[in-house]
TIKE-790903 format. One line per field, with one value per residue: residue number from 1; residue in one letter; chain; x, y, z of N, C-alpha, C, O in turn. Coordinates in nm, 3 decimals. Example, Ala and Ser with C-alpha at 12.3 -4.5 7.8 and 13.67 -1.06 7.14 Angstrom:
i = 1; 2;
aa = a; s;
ch = A; A;
n_east = 1.319; 1.285;
n_north = -0.569; -0.225;
n_up = 0.780; 0.708;
ca_east = 1.230; 1.367;
ca_north = -0.450; -0.106;
ca_up = 0.780; 0.714;
c_east = 1.320; 1.290;
c_north = -0.330; 0.003;
c_up = 0.780; 0.787;
o_east = 1.424; 1.341;
o_north = -0.332; 0.114;
o_up = 0.846; 0.804;
***
This chain:
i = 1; 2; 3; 4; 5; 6; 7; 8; 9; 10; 11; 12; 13; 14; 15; 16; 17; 18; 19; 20; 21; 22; 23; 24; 25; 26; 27; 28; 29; 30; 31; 32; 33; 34; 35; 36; 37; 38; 39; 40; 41; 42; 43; 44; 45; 46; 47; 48; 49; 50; 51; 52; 53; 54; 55; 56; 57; 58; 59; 60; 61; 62; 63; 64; 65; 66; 67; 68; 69; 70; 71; 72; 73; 74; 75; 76; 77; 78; 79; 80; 81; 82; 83; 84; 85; 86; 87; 88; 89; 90; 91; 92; 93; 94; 95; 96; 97; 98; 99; 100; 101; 102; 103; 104; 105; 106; 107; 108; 109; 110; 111; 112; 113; 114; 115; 116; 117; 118; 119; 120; 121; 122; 123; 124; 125; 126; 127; 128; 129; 130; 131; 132; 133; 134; 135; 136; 137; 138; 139; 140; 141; 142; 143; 144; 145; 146; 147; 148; 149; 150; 151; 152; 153; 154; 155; 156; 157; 158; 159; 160; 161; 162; 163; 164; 165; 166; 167;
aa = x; x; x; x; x; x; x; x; x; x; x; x; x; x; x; x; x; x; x; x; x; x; x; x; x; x; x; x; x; x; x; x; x; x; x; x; x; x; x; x; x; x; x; x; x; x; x; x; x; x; x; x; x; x; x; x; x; x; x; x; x; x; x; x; x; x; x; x; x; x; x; x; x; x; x; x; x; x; x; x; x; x; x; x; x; x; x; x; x; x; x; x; x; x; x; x; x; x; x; x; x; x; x; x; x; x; x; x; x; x; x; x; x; x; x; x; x; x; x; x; x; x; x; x; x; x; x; x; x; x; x; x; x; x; x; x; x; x; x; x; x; x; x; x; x; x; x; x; x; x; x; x; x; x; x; x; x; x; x; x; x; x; x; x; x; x; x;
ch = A; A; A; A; A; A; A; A; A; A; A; A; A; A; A; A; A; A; A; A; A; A; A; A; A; A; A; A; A; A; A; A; A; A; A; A; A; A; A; A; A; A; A; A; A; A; A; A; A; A; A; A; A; A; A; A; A; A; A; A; A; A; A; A; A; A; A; A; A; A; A; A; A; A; A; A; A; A; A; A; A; A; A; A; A; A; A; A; A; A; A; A; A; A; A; A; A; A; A; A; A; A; A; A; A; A; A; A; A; A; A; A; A; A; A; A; A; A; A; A; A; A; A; A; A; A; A; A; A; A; A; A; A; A; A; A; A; A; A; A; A; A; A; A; A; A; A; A; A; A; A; A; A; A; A; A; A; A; A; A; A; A; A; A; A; A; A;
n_east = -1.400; -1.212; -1.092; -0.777; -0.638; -0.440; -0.484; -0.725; -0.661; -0.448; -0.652; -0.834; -0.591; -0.566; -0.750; -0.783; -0.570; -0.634; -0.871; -0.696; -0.555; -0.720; -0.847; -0.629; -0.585; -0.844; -0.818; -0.567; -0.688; -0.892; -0.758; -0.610; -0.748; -0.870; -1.081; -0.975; -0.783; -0.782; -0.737; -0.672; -0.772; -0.653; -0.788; -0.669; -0.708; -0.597; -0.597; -0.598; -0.454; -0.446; -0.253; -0.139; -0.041; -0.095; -0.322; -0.373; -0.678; -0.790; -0.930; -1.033; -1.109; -1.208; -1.141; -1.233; -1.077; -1.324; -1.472; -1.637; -1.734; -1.637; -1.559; -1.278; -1.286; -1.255; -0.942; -0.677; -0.430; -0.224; -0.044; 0.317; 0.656; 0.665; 0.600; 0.299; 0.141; 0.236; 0.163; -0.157; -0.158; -0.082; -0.250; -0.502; -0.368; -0.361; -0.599; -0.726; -0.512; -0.359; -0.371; -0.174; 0.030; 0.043; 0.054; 0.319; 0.630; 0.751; 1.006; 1.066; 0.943; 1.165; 1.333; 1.632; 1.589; 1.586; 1.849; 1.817; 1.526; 1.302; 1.067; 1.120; 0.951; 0.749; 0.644; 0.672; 0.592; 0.575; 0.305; 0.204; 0.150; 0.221; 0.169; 0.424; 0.367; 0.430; 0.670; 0.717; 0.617; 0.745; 0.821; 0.606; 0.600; 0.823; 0.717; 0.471; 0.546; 0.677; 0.515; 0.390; 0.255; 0.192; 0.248; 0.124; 0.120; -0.153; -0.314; -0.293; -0.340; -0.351; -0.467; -0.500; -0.431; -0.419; -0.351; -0.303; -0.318; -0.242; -0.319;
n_north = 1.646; 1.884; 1.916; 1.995; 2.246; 2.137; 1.838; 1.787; 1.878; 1.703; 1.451; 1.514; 1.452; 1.181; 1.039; 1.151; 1.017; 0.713; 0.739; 0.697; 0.531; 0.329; 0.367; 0.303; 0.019; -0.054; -0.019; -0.162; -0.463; -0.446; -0.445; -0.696; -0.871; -0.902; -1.044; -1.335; -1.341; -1.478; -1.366; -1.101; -0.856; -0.605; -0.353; -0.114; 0.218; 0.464; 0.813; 1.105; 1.430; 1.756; 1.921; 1.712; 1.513; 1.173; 1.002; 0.721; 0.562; 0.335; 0.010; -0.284; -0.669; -0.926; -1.168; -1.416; -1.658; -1.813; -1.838; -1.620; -1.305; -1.033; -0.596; -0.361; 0.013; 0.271; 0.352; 0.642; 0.829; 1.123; 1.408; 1.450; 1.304; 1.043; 0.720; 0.650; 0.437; 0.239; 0.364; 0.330; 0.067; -0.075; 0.142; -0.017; -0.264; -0.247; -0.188; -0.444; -0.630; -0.584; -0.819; -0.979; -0.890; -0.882; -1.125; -1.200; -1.226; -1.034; -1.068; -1.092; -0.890; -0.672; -0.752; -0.767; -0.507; -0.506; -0.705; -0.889; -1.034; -0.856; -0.738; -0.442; -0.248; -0.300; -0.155; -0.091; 0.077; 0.294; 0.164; -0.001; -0.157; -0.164; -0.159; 0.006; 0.314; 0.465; 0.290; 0.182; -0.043; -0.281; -0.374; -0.483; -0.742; -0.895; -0.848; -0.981; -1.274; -1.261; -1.296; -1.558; -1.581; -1.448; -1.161; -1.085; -0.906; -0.935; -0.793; -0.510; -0.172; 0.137; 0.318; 0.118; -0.104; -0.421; -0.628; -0.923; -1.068; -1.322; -1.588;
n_up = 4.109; 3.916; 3.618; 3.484; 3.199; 3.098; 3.169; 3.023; 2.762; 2.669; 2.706; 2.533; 2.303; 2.358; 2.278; 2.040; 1.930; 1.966; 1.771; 1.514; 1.542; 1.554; 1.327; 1.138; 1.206; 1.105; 0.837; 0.786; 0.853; 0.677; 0.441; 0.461; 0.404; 0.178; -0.076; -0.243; -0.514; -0.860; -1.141; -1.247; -1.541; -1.715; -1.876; -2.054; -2.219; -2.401; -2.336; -2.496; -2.478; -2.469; -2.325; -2.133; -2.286; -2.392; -2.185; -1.924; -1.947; -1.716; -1.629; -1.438; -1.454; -1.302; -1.213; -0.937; -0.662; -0.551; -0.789; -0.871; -0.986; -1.088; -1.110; -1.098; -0.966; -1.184; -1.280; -1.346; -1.503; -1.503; -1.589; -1.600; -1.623; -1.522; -1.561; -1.668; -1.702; -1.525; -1.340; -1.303; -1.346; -1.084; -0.927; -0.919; -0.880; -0.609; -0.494; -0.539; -0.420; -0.247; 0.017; -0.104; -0.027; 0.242; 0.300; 0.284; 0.470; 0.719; 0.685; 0.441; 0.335; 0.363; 0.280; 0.068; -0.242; -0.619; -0.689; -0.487; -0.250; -0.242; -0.550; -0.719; -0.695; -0.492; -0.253; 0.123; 0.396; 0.667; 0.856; 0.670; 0.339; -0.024; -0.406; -0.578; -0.736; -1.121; -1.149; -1.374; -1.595; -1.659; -1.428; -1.331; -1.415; -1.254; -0.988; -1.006; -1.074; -0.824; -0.655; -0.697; -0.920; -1.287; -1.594; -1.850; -2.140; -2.282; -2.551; -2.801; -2.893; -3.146; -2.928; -2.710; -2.417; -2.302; -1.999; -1.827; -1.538; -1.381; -1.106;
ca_east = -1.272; -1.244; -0.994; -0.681; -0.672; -0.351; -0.533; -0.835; -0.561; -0.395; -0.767; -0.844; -0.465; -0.538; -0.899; -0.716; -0.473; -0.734; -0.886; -0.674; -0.479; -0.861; -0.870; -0.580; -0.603; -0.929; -0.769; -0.489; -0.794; -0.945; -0.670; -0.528; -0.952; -0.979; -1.088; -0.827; -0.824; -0.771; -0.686; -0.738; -0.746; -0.665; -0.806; -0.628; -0.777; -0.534; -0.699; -0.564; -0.487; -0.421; -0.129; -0.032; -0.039; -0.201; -0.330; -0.452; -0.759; -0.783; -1.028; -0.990; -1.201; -1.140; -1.166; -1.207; -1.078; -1.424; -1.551; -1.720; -1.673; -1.618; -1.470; -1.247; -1.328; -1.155; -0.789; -0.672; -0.322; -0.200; 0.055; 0.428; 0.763; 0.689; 0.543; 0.164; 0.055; 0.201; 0.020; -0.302; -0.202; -0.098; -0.413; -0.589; -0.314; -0.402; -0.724; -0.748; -0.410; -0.302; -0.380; -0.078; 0.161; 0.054; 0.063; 0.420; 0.664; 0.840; 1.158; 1.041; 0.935; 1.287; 1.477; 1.747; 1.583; 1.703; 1.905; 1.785; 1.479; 1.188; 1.122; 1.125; 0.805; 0.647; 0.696; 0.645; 0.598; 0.508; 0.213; 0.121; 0.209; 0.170; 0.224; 0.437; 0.304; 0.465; 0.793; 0.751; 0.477; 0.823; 0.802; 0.477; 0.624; 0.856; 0.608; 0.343; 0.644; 0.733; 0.350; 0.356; 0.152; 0.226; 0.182; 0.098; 0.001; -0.224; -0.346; -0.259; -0.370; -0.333; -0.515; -0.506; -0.364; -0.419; -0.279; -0.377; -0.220; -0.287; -0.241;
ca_north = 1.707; 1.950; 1.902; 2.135; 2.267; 2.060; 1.712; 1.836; 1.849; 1.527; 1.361; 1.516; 1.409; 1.060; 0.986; 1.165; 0.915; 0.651; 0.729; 0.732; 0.400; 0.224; 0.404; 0.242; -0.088; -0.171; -0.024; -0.329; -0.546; -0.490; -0.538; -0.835; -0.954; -0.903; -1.183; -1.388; -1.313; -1.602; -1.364; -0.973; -0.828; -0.458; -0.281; 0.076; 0.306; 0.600; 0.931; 1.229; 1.550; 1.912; 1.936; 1.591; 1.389; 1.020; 1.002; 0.603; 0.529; 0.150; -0.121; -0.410; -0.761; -0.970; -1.347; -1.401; -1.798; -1.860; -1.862; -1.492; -1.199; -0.877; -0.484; -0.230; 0.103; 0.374; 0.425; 0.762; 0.881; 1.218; 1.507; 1.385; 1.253; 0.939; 0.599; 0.665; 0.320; 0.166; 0.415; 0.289; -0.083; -0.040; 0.155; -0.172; -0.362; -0.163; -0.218; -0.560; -0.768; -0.587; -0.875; -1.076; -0.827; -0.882; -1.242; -1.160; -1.216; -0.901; -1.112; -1.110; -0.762; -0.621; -0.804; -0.615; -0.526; -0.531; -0.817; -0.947; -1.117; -0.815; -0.709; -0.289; -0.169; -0.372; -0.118; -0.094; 0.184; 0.324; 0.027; -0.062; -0.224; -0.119; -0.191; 0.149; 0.383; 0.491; 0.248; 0.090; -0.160; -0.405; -0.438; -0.607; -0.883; -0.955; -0.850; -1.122; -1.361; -1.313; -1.289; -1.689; -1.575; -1.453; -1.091; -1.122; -0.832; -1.024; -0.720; -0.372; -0.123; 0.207; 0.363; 0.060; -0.219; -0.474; -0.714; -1.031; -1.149; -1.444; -1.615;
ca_up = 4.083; 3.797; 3.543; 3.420; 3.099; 3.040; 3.172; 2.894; 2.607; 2.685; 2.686; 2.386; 2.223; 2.342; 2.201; 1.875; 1.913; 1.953; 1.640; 1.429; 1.534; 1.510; 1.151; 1.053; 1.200; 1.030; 0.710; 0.750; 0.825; 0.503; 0.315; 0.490; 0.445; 0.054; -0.145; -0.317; -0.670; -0.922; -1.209; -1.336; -1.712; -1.688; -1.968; -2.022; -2.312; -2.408; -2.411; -2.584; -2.329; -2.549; -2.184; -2.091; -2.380; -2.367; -2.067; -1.943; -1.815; -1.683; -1.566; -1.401; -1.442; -1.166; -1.150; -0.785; -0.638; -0.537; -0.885; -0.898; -1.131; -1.012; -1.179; -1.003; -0.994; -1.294; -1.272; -1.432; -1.418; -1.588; -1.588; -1.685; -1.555; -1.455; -1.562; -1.617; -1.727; -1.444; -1.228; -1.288; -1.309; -0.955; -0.849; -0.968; -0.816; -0.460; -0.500; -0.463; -0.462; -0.136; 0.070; -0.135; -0.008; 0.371; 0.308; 0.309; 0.626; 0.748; 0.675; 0.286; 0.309; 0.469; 0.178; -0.044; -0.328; -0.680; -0.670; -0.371; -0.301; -0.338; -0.666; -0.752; -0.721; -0.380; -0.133; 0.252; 0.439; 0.863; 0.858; 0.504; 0.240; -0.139; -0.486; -0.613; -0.922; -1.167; -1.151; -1.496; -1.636; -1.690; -1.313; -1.265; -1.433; -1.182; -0.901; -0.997; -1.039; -0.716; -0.638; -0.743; -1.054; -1.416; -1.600; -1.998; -2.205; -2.370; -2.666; -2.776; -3.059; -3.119; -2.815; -2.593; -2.387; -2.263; -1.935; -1.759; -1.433; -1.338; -0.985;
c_east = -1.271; -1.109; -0.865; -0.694; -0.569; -0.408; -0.672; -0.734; -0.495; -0.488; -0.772; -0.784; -0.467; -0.613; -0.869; -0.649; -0.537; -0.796; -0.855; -0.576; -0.630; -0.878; -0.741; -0.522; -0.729; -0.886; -0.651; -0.574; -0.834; -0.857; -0.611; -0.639; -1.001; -1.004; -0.996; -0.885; -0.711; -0.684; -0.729; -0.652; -0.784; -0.661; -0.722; -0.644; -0.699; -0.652; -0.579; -0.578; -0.383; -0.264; -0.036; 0.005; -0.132; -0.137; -0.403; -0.562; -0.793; -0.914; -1.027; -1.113; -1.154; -1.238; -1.157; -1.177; -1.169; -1.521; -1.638; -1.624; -1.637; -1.479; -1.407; -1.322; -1.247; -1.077; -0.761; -0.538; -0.306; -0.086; 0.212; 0.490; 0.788; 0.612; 0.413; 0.093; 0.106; 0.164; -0.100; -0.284; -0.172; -0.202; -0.472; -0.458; -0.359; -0.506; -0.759; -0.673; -0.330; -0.273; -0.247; 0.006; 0.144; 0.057; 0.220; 0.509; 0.727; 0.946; 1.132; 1.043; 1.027; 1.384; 1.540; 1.645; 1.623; 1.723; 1.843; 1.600; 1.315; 1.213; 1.058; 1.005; 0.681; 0.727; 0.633; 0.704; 0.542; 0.414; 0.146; 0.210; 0.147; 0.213; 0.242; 0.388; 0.424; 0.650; 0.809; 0.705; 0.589; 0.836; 0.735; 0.570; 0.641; 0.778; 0.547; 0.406; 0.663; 0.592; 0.305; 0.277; 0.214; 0.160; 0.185; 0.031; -0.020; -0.284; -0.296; -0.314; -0.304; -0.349; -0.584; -0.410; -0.417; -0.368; -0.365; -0.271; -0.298; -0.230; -0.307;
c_north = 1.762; 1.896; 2.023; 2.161; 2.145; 1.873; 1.732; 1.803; 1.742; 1.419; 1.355; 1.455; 1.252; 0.963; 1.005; 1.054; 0.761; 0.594; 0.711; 0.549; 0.285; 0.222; 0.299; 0.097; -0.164; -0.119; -0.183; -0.405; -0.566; -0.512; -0.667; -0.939; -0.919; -1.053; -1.201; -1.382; -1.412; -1.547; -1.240; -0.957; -0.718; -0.424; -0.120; 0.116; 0.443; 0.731; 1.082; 1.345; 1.638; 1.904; 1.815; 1.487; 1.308; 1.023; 0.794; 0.609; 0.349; 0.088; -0.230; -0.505; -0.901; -1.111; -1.383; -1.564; -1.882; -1.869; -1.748; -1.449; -1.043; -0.729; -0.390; -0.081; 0.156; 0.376; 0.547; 0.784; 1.016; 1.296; 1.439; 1.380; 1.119; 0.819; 0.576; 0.508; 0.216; 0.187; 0.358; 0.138; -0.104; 0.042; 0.059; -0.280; -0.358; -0.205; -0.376; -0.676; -0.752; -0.722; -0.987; -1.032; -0.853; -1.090; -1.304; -1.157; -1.074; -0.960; -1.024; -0.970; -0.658; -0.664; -0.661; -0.646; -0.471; -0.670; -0.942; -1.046; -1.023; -0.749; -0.526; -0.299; -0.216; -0.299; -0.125; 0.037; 0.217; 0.164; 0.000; -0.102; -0.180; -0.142; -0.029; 0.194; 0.469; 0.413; 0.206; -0.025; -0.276; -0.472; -0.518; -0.712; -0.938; -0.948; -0.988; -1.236; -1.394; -1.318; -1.455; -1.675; -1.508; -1.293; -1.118; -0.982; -0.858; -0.929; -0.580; -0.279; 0.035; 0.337; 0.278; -0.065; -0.301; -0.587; -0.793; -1.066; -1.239; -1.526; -1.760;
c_up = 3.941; 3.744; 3.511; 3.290; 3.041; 3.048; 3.039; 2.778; 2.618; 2.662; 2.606; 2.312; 2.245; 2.328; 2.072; 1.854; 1.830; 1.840; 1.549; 1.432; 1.516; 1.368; 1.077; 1.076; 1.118; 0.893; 0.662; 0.783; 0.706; 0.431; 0.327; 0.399; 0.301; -0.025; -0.219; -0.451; -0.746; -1.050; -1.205; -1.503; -1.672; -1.827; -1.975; -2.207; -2.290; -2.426; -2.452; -2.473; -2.433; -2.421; -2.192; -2.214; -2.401; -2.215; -2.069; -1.854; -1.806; -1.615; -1.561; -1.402; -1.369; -1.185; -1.059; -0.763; -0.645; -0.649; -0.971; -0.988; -1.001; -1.119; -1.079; -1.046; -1.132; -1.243; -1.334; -1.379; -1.548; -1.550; -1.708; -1.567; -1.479; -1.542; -1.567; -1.637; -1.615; -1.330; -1.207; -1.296; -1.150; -0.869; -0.830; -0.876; -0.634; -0.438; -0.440; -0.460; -0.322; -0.007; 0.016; -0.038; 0.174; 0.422; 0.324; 0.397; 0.644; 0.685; 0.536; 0.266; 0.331; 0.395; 0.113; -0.172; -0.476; -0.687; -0.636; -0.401; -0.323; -0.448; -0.661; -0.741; -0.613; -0.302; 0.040; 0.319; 0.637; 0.850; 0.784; 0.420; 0.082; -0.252; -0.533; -0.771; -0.961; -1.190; -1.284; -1.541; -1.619; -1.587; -1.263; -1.326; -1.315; -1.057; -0.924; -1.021; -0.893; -0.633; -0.632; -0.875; -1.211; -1.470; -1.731; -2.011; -2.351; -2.550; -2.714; -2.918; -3.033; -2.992; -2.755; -2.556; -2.274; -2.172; -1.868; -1.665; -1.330; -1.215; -0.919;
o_east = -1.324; -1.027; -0.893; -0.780; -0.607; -0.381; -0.675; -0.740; -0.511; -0.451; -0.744; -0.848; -0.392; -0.589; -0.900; -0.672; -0.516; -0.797; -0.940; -0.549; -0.623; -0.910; -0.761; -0.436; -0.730; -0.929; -0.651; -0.543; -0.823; -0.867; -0.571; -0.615; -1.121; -0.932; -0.928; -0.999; -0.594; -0.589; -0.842; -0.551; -0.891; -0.564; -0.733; -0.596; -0.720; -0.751; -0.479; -0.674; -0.272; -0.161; 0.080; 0.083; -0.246; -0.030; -0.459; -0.564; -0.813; -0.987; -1.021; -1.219; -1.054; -1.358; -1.038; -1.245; -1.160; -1.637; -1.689; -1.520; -1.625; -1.369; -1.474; -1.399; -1.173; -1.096; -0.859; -0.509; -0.362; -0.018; 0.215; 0.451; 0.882; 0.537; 0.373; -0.011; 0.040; 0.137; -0.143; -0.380; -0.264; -0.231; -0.505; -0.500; -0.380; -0.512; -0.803; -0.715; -0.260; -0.167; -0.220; 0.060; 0.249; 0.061; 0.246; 0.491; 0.744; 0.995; 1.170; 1.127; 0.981; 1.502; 1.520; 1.617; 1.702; 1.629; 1.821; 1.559; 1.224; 1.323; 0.955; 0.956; 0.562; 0.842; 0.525; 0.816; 0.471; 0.477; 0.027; 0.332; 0.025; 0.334; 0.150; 0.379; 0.500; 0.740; 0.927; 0.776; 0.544; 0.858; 0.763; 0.620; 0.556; 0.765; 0.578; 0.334; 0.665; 0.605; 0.201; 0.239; 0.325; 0.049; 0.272; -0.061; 0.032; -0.291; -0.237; -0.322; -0.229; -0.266; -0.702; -0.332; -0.454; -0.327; -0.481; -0.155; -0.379; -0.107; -0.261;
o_north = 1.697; 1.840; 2.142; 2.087; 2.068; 1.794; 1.635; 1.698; 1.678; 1.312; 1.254; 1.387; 1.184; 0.844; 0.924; 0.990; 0.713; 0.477; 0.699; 0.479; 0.173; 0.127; 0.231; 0.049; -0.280; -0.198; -0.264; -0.491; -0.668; -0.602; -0.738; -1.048; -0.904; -1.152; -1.110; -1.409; -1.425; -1.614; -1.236; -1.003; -0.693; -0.449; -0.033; 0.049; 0.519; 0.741; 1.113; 1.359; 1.601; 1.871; 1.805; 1.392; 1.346; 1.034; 0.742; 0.642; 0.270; 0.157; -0.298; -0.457; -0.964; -1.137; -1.409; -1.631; -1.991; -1.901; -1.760; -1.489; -1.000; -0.751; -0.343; -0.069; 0.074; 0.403; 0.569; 0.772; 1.010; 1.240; 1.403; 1.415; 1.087; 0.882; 0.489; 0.481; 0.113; 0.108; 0.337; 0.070; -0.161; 0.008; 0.035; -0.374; -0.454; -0.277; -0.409; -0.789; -0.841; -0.722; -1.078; -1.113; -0.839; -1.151; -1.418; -1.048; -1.012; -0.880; -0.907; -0.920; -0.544; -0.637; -0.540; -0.760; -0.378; -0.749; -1.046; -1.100; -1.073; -0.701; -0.499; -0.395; -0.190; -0.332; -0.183; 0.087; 0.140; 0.059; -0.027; -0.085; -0.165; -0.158; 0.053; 0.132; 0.528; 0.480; 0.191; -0.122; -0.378; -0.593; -0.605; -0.777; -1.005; -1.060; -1.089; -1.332; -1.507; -1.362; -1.486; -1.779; -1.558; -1.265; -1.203; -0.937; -0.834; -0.996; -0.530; -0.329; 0.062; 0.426; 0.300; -0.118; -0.252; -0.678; -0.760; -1.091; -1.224; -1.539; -1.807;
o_up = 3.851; 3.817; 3.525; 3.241; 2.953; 2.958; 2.963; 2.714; 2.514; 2.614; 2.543; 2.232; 2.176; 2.346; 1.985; 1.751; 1.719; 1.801; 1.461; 1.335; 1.466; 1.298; 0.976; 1.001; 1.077; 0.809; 0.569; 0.701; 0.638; 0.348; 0.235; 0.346; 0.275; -0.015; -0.266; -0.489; -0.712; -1.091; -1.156; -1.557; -1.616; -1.898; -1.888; -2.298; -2.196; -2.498; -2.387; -2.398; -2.469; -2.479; -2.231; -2.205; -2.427; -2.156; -2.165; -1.735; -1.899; -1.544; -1.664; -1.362; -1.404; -1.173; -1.043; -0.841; -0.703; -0.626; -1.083; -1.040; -0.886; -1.170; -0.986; -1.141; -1.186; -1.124; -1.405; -1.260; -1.658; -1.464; -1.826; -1.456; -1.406; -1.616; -1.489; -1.577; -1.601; -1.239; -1.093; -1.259; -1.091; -0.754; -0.714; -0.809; -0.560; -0.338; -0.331; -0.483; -0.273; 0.054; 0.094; 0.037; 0.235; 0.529; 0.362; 0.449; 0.539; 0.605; 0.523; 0.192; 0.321; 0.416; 0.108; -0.209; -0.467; -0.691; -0.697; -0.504; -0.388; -0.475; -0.599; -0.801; -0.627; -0.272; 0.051; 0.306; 0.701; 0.834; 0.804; 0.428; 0.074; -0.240; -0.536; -0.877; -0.884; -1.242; -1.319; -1.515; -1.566; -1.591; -1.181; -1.235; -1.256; -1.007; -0.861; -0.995; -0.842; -0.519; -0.573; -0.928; -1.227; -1.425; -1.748; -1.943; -2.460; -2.652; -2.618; -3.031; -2.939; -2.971; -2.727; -2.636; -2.167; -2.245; -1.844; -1.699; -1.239; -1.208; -0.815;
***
């Protein structure tokens, strides 16, 4: 039995489908599935931009539960209008803290927040979960508060800073 063109495009649309819900189930896999991290120290190094200003670039050093070491990749944030340094501590937070945020019940994640009981800058979205950029470095605090853990910025000079959050 041959096919129609319309049973052909429906196959096609539901192997697309397919794909793309496999793509982003093992994406919430891996993040549910990262290693628990004990502590990071995000380095960020201002750089000088002729356009944007100080721009940060960041790096994370990662105390993992199990005793290891481990670095994130570069952060970089640039342009203007928003919050660049807590762009990149949230890259680094993305990177590898996601798994707090799915540790999370829906209830928790569905709170008022503000007030309530999440704090500004842990958002949720279609089927992920994320720490947001550019809200305001003053946020992590309460994030890794409500995280069970602690944010400290532990150094600072003229072109840098330094944070530790500890969990």
């Amino acid at each position: 039995m041959k096919l129609t063109e319309e049973q052909k495009k429906a196959n096609r649309e539901a192997k697309k489908a397919a794909r793309v819900l496999a793509t982003e189930t093992a994406r919430v896999e891996e993040e549910k599935n990262q290693k628990p991290v004990k502590s990071i120290t995000i380095s960020i190094e201002w750089k000088k931009s002729r356009r944007w200003g100080s721009n940060p670039v960041a790096e994370g050093r990662i105390e993992y539960a199990d005793g290891t070491w481990g670095h994130t990749a570069t952060a970089r944030a640039s342009g203007c209008g928003y919050d660049k340094e807590s762009a990149v501590i949230a890259q680094i937070f993305n990177w590898c803290l996601k798994y707090k945020l799915w540790a999370l019940s829906d209830e928790a994640m569905n709170g008022e927040r503000g007030g309530g009981r999440v704090p500004y800058g842990i958002n949720r979205y279609n089927n992920g979960r994320c720490f947001a950029s550019g809200v305001g470095t003053s946020c992590y605090y309460d994030i890794c508060k409500y995280l069970g853990g602690t944010f400290v910025h532990t150094a600072s000079g003229k072109a840098f800073d330094v944070y530790t959050a500890t969990f």
